[in-house]
N, C-alpha and C positions, 0 to 999 in steps of 0.2 A: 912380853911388854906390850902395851896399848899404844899402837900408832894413832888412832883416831882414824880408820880406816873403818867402815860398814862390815861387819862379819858374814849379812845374810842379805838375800835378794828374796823379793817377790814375783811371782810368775803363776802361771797357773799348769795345772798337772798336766793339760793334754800337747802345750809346748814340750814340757819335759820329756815325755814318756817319747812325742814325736823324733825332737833331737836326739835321743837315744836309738832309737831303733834307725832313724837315716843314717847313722855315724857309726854301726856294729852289723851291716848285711853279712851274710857268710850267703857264699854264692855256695848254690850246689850245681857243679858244670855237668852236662848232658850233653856232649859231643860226641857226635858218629860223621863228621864229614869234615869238608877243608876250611870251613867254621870254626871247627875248635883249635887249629893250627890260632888262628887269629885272635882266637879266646885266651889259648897261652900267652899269646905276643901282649896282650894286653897285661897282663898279671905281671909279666916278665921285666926288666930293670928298665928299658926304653920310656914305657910308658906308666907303670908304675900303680897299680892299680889300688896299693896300700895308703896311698893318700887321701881315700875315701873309706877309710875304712874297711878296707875286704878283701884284704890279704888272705885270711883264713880261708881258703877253699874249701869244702865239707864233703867233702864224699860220703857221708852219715845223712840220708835223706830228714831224719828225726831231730838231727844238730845243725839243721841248714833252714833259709826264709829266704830265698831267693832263687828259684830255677831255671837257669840259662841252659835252654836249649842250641844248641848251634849243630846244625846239619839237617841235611834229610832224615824222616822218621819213617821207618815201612810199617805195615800192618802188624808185620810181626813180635817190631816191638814197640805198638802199641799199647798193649796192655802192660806192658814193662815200666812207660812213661807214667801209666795213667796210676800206676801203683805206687810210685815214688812221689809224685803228686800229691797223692792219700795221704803218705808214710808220713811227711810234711807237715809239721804244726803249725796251726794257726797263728797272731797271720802271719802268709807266707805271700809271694809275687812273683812273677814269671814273664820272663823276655825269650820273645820269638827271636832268635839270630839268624838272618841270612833267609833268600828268599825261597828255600827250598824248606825248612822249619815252618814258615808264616804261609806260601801257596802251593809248594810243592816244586814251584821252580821248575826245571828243565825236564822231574822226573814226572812228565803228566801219564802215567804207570797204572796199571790196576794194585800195584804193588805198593806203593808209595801211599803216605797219607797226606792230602791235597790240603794242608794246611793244621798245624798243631792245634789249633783253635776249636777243630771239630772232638778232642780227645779231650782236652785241657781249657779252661780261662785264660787266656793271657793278656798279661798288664802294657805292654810295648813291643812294637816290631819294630825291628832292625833290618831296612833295607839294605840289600848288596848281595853280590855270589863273586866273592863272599863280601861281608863289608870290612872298612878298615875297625884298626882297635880303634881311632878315634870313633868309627859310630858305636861302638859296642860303650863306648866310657858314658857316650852322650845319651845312649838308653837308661842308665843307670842313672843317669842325672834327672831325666824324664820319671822312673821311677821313688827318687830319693824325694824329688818334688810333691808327687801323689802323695808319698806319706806323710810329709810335713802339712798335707792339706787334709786329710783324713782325720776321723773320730777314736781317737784310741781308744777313749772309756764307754764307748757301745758295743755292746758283745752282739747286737745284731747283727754290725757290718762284720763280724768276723765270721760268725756261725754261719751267715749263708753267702761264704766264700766257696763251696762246694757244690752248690744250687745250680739249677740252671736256670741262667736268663733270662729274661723278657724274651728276648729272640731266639731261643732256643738254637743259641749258634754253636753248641757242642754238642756232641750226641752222650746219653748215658750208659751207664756202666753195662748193662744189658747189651745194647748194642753193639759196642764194641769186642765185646767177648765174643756176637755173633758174625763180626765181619771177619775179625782175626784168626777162626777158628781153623780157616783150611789151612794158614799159613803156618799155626803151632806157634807159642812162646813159651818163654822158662819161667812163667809165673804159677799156670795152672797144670802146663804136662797138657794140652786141649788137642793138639795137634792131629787131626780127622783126614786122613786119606781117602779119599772119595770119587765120584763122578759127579761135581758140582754140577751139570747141567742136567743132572736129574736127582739129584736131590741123593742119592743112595751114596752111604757112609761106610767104607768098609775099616773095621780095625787093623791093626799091624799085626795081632797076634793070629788074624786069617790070611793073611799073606802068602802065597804061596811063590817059592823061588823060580 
């Protein structure tokens, strides 16, 4: 039956496609510290996190636009981060949690990576050790913002979301393969047993007991 009611509105595409994507993130969580304790709490019934749309957590790096690190990252799984990262379709966004994710925090370590920022892009840092869920919600709102203010229908901004910088504030893939390499990770099997202060590499298979 005809109310006299408008059936159709006018808008333009890159409101649409924006409101869409702020209102459908799928975090993909990346916790290894007492960050992601906090990252639960937020998802959890208290705080509620499916009110913004993002109930769906992704442990599918290829089914996920959103990478919430929370905790310290070592060397070792550097290359771990930076692959899941990749695995990530475009576009995709990324919150530093907790101040050991964003500087390194308390772990100032040969071990430790002094800020996820030199392996990865990230969109927003989340002060605290650790911080509450309310800051983690309020990153996401900082994040939800960005998009609403970005160009959907430029495949520029998306294609060189993998780029590096003006500032060359991340280091490249090269690099990273060659700081992580004495430490080993489960990406490549790279793990090099050696005399780092001379340079000489011995394999596992000359090991002798």
């Amino acid at each position: 039956m005809f109310t006299g009611q408008p059936s159709f509105l006018t808008t333009k595409l890159e409101s649409v496609v924006n409101w869409a994507r702020t209102n459908s993130l799928w975090p993909m969580p990346f916790g290894t510290a007492c960050c992601a304790i906090e990252m639960m709490a937020t998802a959890a019934t208290r705080y509620d996190l499916a009110r913004f749309g993002m109930e769906r957590m992704s442990f599918s790096p290829r089914q996920a636009d959103l990478l919430i690190c929370a905790g310290r990252v070592s060397y070792k799984m550097a290359p771990v981060l930076k692959k899941i990262w990749e695995q990530m379709p475009s576009p995709k966004w990324c919150i530093s949690m907790g101040a050991c994710a964003s500087s390194g925090g308390v772990f100032d370590v040969y071990s430790m990576v002094q800020g996820i920022d030199t392996i990865i892009p990230v969109d927003v840092y989340v002060p605290g050790c650790p911080p509450r869920p309310e800051g983690l919600i309020y990153g996401i709102l900082l994040v939800q913002e960005k998009i609403r203010n970005s160009a959907p229908t430029s495949e520029d901004e998306w294609n060189a979301v993998d780029q590096l910088p003006e500032t060359g504030s991340y280091l490249p893939k090269e690099v990273v393969e060659a700081i992580t390499a004495p430490f080993g990770n489960s990406t490549n099997q790279n793990r090099s047993s050696g005399l780092v202060s001379t340079g000489a590499v011995v394999r596992v298979s000359d090991r002798r007991p």
